[in-house]
C-alpha positions as CSV (number, residue, x, y, z in Angstrom):
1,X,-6.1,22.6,-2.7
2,X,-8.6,19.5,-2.4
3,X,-7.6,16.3,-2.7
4,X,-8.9,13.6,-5.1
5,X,-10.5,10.0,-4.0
6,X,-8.8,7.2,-5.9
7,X,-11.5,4.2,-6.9
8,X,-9.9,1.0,-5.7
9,X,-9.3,-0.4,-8.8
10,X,-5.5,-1.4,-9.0
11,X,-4.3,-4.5,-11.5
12,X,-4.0,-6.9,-8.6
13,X,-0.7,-8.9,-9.8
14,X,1.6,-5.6,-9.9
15,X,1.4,-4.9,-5.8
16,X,1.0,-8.5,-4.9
17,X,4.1,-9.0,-3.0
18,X,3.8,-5.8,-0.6
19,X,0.5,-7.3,0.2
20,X,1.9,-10.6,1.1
21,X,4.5,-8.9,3.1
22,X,2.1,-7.0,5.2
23,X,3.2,-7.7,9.1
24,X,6.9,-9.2,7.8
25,X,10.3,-7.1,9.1
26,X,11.0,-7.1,5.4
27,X,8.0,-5.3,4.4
28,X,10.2,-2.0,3.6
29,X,12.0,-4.0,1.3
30,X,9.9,-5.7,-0.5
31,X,7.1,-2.3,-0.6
32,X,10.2,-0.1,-2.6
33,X,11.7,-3.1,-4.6
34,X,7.5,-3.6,-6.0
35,X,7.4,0.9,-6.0
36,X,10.6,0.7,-8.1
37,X,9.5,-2.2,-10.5
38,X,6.2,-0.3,-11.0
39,X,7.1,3.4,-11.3
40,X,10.9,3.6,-10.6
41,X,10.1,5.1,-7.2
42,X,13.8,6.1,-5.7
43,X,12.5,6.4,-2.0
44,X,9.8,6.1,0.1
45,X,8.2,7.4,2.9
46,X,5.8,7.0,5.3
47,X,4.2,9.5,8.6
48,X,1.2,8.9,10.7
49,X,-0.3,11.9,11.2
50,X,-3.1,12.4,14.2
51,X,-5.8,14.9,13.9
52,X,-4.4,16.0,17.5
53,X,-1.2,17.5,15.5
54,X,0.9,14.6,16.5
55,X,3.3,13.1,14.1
56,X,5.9,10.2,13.3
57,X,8.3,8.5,10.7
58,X,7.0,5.2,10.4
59,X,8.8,4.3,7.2
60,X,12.4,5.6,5.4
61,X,13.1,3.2,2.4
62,X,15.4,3.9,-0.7
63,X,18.4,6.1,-2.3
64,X,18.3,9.3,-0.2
65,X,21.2,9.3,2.7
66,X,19.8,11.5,4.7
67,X,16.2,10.2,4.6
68,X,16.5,9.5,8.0
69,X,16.9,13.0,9.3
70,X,14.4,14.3,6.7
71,X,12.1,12.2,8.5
72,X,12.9,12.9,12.1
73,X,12.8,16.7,10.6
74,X,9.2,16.3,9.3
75,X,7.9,14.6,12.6
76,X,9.2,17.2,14.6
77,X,8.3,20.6,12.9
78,X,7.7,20.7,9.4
79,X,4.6,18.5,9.1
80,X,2.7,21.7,10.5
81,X,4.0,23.8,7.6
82,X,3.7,20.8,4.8
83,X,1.5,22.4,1.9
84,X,-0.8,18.9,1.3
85,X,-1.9,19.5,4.8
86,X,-5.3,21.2,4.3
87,X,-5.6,18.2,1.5
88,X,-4.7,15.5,3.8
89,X,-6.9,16.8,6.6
90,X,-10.0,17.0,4.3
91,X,-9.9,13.2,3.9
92,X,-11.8,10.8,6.1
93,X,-12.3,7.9,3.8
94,X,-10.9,6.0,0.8
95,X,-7.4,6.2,-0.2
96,X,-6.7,9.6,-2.0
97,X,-3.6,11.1,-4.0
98,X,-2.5,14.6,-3.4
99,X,-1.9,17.7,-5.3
100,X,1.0,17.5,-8.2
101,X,4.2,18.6,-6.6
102,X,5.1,21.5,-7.5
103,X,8.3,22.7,-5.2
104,X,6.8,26.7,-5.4
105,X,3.8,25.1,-2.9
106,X,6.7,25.2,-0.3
107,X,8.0,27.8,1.7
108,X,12.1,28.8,1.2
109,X,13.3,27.1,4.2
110,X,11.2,23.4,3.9
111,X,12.4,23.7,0.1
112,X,16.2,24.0,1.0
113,X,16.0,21.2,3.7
114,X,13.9,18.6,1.8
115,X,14.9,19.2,-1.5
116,X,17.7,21.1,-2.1
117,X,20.1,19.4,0.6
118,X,18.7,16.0,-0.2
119,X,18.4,16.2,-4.1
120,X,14.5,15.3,-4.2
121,X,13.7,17.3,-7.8
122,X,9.9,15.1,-8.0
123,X,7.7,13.7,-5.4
124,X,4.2,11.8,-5.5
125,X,2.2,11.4,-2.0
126,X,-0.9,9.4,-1.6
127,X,-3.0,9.2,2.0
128,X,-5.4,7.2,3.5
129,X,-7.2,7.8,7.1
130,X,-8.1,4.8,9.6
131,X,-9.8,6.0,12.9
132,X,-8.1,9.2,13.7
133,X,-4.6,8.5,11.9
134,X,-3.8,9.3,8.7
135,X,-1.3,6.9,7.0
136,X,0.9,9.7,4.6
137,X,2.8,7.4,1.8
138,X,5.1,10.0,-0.1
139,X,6.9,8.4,-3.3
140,X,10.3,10.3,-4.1
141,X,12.9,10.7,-7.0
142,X,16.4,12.1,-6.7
143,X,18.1,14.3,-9.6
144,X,20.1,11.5,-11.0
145,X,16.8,9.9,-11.9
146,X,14.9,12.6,-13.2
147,X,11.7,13.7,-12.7
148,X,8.4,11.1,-12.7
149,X,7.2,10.7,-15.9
150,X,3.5,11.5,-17.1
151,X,3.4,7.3,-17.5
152,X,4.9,6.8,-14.0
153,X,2.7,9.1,-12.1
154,X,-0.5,7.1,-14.3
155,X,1.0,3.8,-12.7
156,X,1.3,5.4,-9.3
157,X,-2.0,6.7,-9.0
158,X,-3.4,3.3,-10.1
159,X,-1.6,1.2,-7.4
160,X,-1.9,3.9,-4.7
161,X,-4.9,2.9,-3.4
162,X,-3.6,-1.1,-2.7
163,X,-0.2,0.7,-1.5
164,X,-2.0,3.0,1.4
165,X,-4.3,0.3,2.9
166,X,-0.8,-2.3,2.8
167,X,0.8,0.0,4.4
168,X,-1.7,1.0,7.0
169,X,-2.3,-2.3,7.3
170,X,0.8,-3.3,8.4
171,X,1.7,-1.1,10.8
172,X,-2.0,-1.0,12.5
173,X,-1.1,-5.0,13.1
174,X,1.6,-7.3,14.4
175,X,-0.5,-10.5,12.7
176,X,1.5,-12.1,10.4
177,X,0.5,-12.3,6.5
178,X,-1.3,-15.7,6.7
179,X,-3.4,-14.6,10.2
180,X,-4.3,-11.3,8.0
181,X,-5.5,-12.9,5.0
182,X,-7.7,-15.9,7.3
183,X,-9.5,-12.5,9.0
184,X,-10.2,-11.4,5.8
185,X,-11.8,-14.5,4.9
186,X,-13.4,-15.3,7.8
187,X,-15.3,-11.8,8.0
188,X,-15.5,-10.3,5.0
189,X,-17.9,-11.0,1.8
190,X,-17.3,-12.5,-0.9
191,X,-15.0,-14.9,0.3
192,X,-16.4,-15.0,4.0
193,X,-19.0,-17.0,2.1
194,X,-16.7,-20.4,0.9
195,X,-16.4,-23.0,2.9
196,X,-13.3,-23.7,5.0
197,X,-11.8,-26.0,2.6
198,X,-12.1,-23.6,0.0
199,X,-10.8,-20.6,2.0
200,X,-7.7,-22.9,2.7
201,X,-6.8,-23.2,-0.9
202,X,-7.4,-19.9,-1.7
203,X,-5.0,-18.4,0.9
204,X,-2.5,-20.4,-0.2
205,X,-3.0,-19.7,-3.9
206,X,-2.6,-15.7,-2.6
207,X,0.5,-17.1,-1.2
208,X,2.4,-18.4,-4.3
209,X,1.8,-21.9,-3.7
210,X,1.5,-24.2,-6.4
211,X,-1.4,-26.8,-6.8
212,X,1.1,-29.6,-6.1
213,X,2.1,-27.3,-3.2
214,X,-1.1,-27.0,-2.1
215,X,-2.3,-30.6,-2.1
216,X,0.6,-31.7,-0.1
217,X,0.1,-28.7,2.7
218,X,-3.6,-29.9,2.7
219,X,-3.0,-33.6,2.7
220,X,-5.6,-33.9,-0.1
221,X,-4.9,-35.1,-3.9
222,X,-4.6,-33.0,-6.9
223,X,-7.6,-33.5,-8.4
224,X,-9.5,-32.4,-5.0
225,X,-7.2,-29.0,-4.8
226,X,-8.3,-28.3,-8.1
227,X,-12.0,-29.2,-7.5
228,X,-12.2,-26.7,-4.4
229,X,-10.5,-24.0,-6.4
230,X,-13.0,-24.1,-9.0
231,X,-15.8,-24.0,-6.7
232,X,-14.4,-21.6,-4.8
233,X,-13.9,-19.1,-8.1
234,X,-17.4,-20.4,-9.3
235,X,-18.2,-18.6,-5.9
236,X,-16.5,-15.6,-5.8
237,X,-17.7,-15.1,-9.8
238,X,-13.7,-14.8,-11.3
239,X,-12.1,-17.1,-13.2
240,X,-8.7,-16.4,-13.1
241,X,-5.6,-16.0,-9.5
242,X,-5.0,-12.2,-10.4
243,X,-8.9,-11.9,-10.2
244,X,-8.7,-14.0,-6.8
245,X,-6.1,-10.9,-6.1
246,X,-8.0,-8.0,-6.9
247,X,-10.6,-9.2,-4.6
248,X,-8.3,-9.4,-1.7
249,X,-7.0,-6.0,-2.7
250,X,-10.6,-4.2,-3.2
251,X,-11.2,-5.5,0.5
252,X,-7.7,-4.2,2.0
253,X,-8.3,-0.9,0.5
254,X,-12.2,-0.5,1.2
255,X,-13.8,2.2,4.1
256,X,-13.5,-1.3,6.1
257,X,-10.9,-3.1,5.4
258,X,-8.3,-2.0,7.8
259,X,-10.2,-2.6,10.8
């Protein structure tokens, strides 16, 4: 079963707050509350996996009670008998999604301890390798929700690839959001190339700050917030914040943005 590289393409507006929570002790939150907007995910988690056959829970977020102790279940044993294995060993770049789920992949005793005791009835999983770990994002919904739709699965795969490398990203650093995005714009083209003004009104624009906001952070007036934006999207060729967005996101979820 091979898995399938995802092009880094996601609308940049519909993940925008995990990204900004990257680093944050509410980044749990904030990455199911934007899962369950987007797709109606009921829980989430996440393992680091090593190619030396080490495991760990890094992430247990959402509507199963017993998520913790499916997690501490997978570390321990059951990552070595998980089906996607072979799929999320073959991997060594971009983001990918995995195999539909399909709970005859599974052997009879991983089935009754992950899905029949927890009520898991659909699951989704996307992957993404940095170095020698492989960040394993698994997107779950319980019986009383139903199944994922053919719609839900379409909007899954689409944001999966900004998901992985925000999730990776966060737990490969202890920076906070802000001291994230200013390495990101201090090393990597296209927006490595603006001037510091510029990159300062940008990372606050990626912040949610308004251009009154912005002005007054800066100590500058209106009208020169407004003039380094516009040279700054003259720049970077967009015209528009959620373009400003997808840049950022493109970078996060590139072969080098998680270094």
């Amino acid at each position: 079963m091979r898995s399938q590289t995802v092009p880094a393409n996601p609308g940049a507006a519909d993940v925008t707050s995990a990204v900004l929570a990257i680093g944050r002790s509410d980044f749990p939150d904030v990455l199911i509350d934007t899962l369950r907007r987007q797709a109606e995910v009921g829980h989430c988690m996440v393992f680091a996996l090593s190619r030396a056959g080490a495991a760990r829970c890094l992430l247990d977020a959402g509507n199963i009670p017993i998520g913790g102790d499916l997690g501490a279940a997978y570390a321990g044993q059951f990552h070595e008998s998980d089906p996607n294995r072979d799929a999320l060993f073959e991997g060594d770049g971009g983001p990918i999604m995995l195999p539909t789920f399909a709970p005859r992949m599974y052997g009879a005793r991983y089935r009754k301890i992950f899905f029949q005791d927890s009520g898991i009835i659909d699951k989704c999983a996307t992957a993404i390798w940095t170095g020698d770990t492989c960040f394993y994002v698994n997107f779950y919904r319980i019986a009383a929700q139903g199944r994922f739709s053919a719609a839900q699965r379409e909007r899954l795969e689409a944001i999966a690839p900004a998901i992985a490398a925000s999730v990776a990203r966060h737990f490969q650093e202890e920076a906070t959001p802000d001291q994230s995005l200013a390495a990101l714009f201090a090393t990597r083209p296209p927006l490595s190339a603006l001037t510091p003004r510029e990159q300062d009104v940008c990372r606050r624009i990626l912040a949610g700050f308004s251009s009154e906001a912005i002005s007054q952070a800066l100590g500058i007036s209106l009208h020169s917030t407004l003039t380094y934006r516009k040279r700054a999207y003259e720049r970077l060729g967009i015209s528009s914040q959620n373009e400003l967005f997808g840049i950022v996101l493109r970078l996060l979820a590139g072969p080098h943005g998680l270094n």
